[in-house]
C-alpha positions as CSV (number, residue, x, y, z in Angstrom):
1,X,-21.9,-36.2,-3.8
2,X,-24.5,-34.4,-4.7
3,X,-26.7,-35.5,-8.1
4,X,-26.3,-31.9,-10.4
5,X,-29.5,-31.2,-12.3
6,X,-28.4,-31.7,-16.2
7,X,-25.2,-33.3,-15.5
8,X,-26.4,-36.9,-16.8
9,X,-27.3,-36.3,-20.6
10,X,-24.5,-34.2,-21.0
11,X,-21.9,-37.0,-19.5
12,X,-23.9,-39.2,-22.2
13,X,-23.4,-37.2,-25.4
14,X,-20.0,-36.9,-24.7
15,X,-19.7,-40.6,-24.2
16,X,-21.7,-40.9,-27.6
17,X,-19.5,-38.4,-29.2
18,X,-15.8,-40.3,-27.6
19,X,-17.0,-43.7,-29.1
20,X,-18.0,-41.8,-32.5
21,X,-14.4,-40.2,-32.6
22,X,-13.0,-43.7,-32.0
23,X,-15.2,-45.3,-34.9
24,X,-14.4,-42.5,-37.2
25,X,-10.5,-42.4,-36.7
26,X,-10.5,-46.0,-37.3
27,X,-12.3,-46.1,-40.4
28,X,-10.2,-42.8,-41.8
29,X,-6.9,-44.9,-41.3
30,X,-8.2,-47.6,-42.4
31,X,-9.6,-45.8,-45.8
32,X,-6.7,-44.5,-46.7
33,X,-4.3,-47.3,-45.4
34,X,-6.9,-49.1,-48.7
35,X,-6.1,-46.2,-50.8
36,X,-2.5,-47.1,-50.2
37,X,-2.8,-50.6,-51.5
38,X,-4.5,-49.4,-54.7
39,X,-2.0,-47.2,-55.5
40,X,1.0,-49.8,-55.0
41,X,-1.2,-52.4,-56.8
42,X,-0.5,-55.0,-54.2
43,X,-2.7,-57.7,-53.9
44,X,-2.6,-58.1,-50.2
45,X,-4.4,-55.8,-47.7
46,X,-1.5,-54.8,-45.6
47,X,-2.1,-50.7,-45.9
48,X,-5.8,-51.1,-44.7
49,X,-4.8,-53.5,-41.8
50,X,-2.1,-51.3,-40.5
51,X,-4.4,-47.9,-40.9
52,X,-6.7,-49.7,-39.2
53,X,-4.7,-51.1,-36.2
54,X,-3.2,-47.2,-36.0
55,X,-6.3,-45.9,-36.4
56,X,-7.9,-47.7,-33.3
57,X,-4.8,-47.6,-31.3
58,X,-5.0,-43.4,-31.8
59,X,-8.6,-43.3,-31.2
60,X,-8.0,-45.7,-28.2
61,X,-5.9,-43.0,-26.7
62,X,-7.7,-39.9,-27.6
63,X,-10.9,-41.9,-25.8
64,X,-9.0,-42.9,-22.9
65,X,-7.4,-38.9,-22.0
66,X,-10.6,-38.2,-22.6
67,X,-12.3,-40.4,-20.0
68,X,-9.8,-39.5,-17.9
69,X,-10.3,-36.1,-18.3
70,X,-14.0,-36.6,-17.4
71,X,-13.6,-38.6,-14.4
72,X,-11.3,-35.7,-13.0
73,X,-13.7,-33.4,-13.4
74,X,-16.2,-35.5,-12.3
75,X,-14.8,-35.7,-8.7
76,X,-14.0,-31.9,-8.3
């Protein structure tokens, strides 16, 4: 396959930009699954851990279609 002139930092920022989407869906779960313990007043940290665990596990997925999606178009 031929090497595409411009192709490489491109493939890069969107790499940059999947991981980013990843860090930032986990932290927004996880945020408010915190502001969910405060407002029940419970002393334990369940909300935050479960945000958390759904955040990843949503940004996870988005990251993997979007791999996917990049390898396809990769090989056309």
């Amino acid at each position: 396959m031929p090497y595409r002139q411009g192709s490489q930092p491109r493939s890069v920022a969107q790499v940059a930009g999947m991981g980013l989407e990843l860090a930032g869906t986990t932290v927004a779960l996880a945020g408010l699954g915190h502001l969910v313990d405060r407002y029940c007043g419970g002393a334990g940290s369940i909300g935050f851990a479960a945000g958390g665990f759904i955040g990843f596990g949503l940004g996870m997925y988005r990251f993997i279609l979007k791999a996917l999606k990049q390898i396809e178009e990769t090989n056309d």
